[in-house]
DRENLUMDO-559520 format. One record per residue (C-alpha): residue in one letter; chain; x, y, z. Coordinates in Angstrom, 2 decimals, padded with zeros to 5 digits, m for minus. Layout:
N
[A A [X Y Z]]
...
END
This chain:
298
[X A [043.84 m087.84 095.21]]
[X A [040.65 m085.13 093.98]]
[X A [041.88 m082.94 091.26]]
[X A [043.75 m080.04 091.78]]
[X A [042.46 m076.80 092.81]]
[X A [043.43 m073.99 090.71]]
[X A [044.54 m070.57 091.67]]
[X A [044.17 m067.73 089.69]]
[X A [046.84 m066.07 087.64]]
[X A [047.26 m062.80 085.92]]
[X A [047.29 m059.24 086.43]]
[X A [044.39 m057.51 088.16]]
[X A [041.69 m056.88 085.74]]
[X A [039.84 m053.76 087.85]]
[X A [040.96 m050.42 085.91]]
[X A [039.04 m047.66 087.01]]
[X A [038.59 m044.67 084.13]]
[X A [040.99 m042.09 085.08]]
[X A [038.18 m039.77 083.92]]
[X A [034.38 m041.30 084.54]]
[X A [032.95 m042.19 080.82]]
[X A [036.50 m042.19 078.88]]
[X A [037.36 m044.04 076.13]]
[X A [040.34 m046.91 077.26]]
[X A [041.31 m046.81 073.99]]
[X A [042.03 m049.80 071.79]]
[X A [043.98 m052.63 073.50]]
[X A [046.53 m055.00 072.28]]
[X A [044.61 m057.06 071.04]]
[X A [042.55 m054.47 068.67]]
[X A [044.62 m054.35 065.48]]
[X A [047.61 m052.26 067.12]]
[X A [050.73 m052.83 066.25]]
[X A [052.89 m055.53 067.97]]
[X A [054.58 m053.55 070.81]]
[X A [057.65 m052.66 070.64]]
[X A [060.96 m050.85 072.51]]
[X A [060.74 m048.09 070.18]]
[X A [057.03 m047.54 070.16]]
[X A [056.92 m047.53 074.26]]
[X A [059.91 m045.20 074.19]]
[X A [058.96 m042.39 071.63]]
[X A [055.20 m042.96 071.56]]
[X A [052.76 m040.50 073.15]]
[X A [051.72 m042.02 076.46]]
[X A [047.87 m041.35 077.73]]
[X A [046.97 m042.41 080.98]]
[X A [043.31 m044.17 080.90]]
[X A [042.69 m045.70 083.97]]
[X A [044.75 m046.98 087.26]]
[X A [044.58 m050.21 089.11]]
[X A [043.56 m049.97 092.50]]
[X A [044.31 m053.14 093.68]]
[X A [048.30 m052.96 093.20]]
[X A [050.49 m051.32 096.31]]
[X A [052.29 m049.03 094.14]]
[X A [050.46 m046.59 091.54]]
[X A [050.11 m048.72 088.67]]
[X A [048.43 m046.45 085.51]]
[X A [046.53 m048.69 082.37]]
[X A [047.63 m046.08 079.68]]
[X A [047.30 m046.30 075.79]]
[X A [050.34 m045.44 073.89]]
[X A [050.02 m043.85 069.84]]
[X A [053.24 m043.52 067.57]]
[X A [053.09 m043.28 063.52]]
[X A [050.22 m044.28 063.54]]
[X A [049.87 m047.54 065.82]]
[X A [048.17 m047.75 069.08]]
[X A [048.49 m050.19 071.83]]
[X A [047.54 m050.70 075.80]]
[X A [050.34 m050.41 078.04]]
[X A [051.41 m050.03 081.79]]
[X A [052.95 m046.91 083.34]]
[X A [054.52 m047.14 087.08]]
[X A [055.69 m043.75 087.72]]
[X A [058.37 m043.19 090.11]]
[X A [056.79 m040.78 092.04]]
[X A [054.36 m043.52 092.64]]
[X A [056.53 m045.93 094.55]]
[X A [055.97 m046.63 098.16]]
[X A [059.46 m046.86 100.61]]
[X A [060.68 m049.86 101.21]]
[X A [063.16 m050.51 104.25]]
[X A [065.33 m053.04 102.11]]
[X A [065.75 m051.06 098.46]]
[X A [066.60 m047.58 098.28]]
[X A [063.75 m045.03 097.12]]
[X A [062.62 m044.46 093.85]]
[X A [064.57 m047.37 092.08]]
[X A [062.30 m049.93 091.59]]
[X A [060.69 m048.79 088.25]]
[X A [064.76 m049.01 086.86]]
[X A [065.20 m052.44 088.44]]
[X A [061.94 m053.60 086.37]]
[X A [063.58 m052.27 083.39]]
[X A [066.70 m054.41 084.30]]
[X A [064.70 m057.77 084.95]]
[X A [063.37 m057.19 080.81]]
[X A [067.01 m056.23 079.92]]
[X A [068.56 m059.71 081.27]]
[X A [065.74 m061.43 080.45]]
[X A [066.24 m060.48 076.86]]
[X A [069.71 m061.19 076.72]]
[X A [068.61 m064.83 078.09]]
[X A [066.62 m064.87 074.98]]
[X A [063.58 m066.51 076.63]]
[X A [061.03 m063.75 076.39]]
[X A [059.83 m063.94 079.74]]
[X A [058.90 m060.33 080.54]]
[X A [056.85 m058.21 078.69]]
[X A [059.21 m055.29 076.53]]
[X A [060.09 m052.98 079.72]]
[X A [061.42 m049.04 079.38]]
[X A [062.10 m045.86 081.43]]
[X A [060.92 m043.44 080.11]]
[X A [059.25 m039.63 081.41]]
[X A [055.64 m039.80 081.25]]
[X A [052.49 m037.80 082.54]]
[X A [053.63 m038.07 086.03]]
[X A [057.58 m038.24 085.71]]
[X A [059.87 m040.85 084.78]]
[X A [058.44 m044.27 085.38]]
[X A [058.53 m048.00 083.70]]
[X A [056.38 m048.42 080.94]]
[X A [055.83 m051.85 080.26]]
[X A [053.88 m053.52 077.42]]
[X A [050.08 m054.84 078.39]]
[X A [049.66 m058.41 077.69]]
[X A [045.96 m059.14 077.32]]
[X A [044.40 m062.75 078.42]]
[X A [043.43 m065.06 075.88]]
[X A [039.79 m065.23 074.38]]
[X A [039.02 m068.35 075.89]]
[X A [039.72 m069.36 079.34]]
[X A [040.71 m073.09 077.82]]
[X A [043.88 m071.32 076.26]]
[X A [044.78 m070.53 079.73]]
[X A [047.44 m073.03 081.19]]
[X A [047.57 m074.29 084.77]]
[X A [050.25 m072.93 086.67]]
[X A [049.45 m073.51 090.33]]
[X A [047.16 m075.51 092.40]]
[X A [046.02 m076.80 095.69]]
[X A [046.46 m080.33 096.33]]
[X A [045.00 m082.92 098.86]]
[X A [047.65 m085.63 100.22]]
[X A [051.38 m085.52 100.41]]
[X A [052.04 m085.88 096.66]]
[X A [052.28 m083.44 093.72]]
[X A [051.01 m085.99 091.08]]
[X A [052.42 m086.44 087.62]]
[X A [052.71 m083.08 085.90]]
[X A [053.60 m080.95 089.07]]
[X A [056.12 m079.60 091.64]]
[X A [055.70 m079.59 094.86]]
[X A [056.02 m076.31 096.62]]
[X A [055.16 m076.94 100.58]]
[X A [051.92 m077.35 102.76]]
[X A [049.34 m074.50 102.66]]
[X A [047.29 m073.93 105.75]]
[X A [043.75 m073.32 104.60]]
[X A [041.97 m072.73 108.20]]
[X A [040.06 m074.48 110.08]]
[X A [042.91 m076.96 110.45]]
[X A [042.54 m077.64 106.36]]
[X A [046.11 m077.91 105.11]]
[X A [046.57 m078.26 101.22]]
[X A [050.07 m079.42 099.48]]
[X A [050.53 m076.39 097.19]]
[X A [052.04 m077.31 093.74]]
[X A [053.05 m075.21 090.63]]
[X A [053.47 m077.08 086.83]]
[X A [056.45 m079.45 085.73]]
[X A [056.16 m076.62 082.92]]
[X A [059.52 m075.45 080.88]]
[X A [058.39 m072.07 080.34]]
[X A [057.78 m071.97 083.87]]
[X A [061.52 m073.79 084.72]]
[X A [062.88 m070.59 082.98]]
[X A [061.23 m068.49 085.06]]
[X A [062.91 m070.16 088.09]]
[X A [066.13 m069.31 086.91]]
[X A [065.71 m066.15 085.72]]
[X A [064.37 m065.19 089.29]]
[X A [067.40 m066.88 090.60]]
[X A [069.71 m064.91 088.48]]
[X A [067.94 m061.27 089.32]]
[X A [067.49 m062.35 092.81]]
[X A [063.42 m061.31 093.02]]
[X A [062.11 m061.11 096.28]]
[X A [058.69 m061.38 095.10]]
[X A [057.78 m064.18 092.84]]
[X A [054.14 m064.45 093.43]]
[X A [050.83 m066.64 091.83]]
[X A [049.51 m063.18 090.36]]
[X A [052.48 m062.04 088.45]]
[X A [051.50 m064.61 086.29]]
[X A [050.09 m063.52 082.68]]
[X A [048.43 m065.63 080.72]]
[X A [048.87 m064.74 076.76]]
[X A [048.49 m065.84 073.46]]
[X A [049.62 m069.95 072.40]]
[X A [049.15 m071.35 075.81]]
[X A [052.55 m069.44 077.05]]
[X A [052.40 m066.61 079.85]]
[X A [054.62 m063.66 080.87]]
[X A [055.89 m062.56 084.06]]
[X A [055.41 m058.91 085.68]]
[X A [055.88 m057.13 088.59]]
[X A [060.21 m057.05 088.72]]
[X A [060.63 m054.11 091.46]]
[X A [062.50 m056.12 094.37]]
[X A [065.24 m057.32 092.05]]
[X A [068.74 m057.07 091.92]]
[X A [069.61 m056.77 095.66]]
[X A [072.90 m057.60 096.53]]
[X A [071.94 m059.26 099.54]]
[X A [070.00 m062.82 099.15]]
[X A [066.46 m062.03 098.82]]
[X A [064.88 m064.85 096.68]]
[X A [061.47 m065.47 097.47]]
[X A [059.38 m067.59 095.14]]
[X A [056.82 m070.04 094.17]]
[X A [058.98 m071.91 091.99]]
[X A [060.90 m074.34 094.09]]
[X A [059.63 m077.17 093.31]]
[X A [063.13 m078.29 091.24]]
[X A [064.98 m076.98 094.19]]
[X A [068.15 m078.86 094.01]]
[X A [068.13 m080.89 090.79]]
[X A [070.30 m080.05 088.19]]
[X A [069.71 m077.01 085.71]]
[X A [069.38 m078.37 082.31]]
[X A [071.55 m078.14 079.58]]
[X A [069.56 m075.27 078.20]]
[X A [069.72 m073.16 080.98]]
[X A [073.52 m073.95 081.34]]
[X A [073.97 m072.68 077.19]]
[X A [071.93 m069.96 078.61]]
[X A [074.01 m068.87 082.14]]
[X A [077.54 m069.41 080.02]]
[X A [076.05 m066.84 077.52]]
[X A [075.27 m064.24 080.25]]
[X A [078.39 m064.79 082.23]]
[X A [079.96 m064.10 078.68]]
[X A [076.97 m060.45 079.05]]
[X A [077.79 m059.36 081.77]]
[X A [081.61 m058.69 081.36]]
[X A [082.26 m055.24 082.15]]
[X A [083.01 m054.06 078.21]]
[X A [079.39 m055.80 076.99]]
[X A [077.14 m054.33 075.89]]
[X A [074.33 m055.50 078.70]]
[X A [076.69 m054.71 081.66]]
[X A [076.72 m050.98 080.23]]
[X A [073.37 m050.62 080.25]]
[X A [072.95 m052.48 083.78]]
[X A [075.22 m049.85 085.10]]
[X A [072.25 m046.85 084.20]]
[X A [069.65 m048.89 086.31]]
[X A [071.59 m050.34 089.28]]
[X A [074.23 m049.78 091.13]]
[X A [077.65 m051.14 090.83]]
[X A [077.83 m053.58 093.98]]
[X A [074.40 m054.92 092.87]]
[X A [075.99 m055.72 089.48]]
[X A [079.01 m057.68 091.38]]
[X A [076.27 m059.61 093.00]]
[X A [074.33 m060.72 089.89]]
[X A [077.26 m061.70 088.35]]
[X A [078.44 m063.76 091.48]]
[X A [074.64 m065.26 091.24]]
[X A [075.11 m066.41 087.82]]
[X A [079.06 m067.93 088.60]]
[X A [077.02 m069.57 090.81]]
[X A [074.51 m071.38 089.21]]
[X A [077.06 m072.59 086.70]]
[X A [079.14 m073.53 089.47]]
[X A [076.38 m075.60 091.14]]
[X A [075.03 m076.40 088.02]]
[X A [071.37 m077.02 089.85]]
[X A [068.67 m074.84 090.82]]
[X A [069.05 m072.88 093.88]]
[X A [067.49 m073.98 097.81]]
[X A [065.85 m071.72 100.37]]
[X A [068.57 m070.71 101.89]]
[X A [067.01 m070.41 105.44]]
[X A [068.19 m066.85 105.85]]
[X A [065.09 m065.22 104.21]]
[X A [061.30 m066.27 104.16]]
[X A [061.26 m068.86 100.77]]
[X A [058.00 m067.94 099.94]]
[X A [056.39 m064.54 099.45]]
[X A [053.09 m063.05 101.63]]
[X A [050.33 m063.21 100.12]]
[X A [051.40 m065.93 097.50]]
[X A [049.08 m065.29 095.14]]
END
């Protein structure tokens, strides 16, 4: 078997200057404070520049408070494209809900996440998480592979056509960061788990993005990350759903602050998702009701 083929991860890199010859602005990475709730909630929010590439208006913005100064993502509400499946104008509060249960999973997953008004109404603002230095920091998510097999190291996902009758076993890392991932999507039911929402960042780990098509009450998991469909969760993850369940009670603290962002039959279903899981105790299967996989992948 030739060695895999990578595919690119991380979020599009082509900002365009909201005004031509501004200043971005320092980044993260440019002695600025490490970001935090506070600071993207209180801080004074500039936009600098917008990526084209993304569907929905997705502003690169710098944001200042006592002092400190670090890069950031806006997605104002007003921004949004309709979708026929999620009700308008709620996807920048279900983005805030992926980072609120994926902080009470404690696995730091998602980049700090608020609402918050900004320049162009009330929107998610969502820390920027810049690539590392060198692209040898960067780990290996997913791949193309020739043959039938995954190899050591790797999940399989399913065959890839590649035209001209090429077909390519696509594969994604035996990685536990990554394994995390796969249940958090299960638990917020994301219906858009692609190869580019993907962040590489600092210490070989990554971050996810991109959380709009969460949380719908109907089953709507599409994903990359099937490769341990089936086998059993570990005993982490387990600690970790038991702790949630224990979350998302209707007198915690987390299921009060779901109940701002989504609606109440859409916090029923995540907490039937979770029961679930722990019920099962192993990762989730395509449940044949719902494309698996989401178009493009990556």
């Amino acid at each position: 078997m030739s060695a895999p083929e990578r595919i690119p991860t991380g979020r599009l890199s082509a900002v365009q200057d909201a005004v031509e010859g501004t200043d971005t602005g320092p980044t993260a990475s440019e002695g600025a404070a490490t970001v935090g709730r506070d600071m993207l909630l209180e801080g004074e929010l500039t936009v600098r520049g917008r990526i084209q590439e993304a569907s929905n208006a997705v502003l690169y913005c710098t944001v200042a408070h006592d002092g400190h100064s670090a890069a950031c993502v806006y997605k104002p509400v007003a921004g949004e494209r309709p979708l026929w499946d999620f009700p308008d104008g709620t996807l920048a509060q279900r983005e805030v809900a992926a980072y609120e249960v994926s902080r009470a999973c404690g696995w730091d997953l998602i980049p700090p996440t608020v609402l918050r008004d900004g320049p162009y109404g009330t929107g998610m603002v969502q820390e920027w998480i810049d690539p590392p230095e060198s692209s040898d920091e960067v780990p290996e998510l997913l791949a193309l592979v020739e043959g039938e097999e995954p190899g050591p190291g790797w999940k399989a996902v399913g065959f890839a056509q590649l035209g001209e009758g090429r077909t390519a076993l696509l594969v994604h890392a035996d990685h536990p960061r990554l394994r995390r991932l796969a249940v958090l999507d299960a638990v917020i039911n994301n219906g858009d788990r692609k190869g580019g929402h993907l962040l590489p960042g600092a210490d070989g780990r990554f971050f996810a993005i991109d959380h709009g098509v969460t949380f719908n009450a109907e089953d709507k998991l599409r994903t990359l990350l099937w490769g341990w469909a089936g086998e059993p969760l570990t005993d982490e993850a387990l600690e970790v759903l038991r702790g949630l369940r224990e979350a998302l009670q209707e007198a915690a603290p987390l299921a009060a602050r779901l109940a701002e962002l989504i609606t109440d039959a859409e916090i029923e279903a995540l907490r039937a998702r979770v029961a679930g899981l722990l019920s099962s105790g192993r990762h989730p299967e395509p449940s044949g009701e719902w494309p698996a996989i989401p178009w493009p992948p990556v």
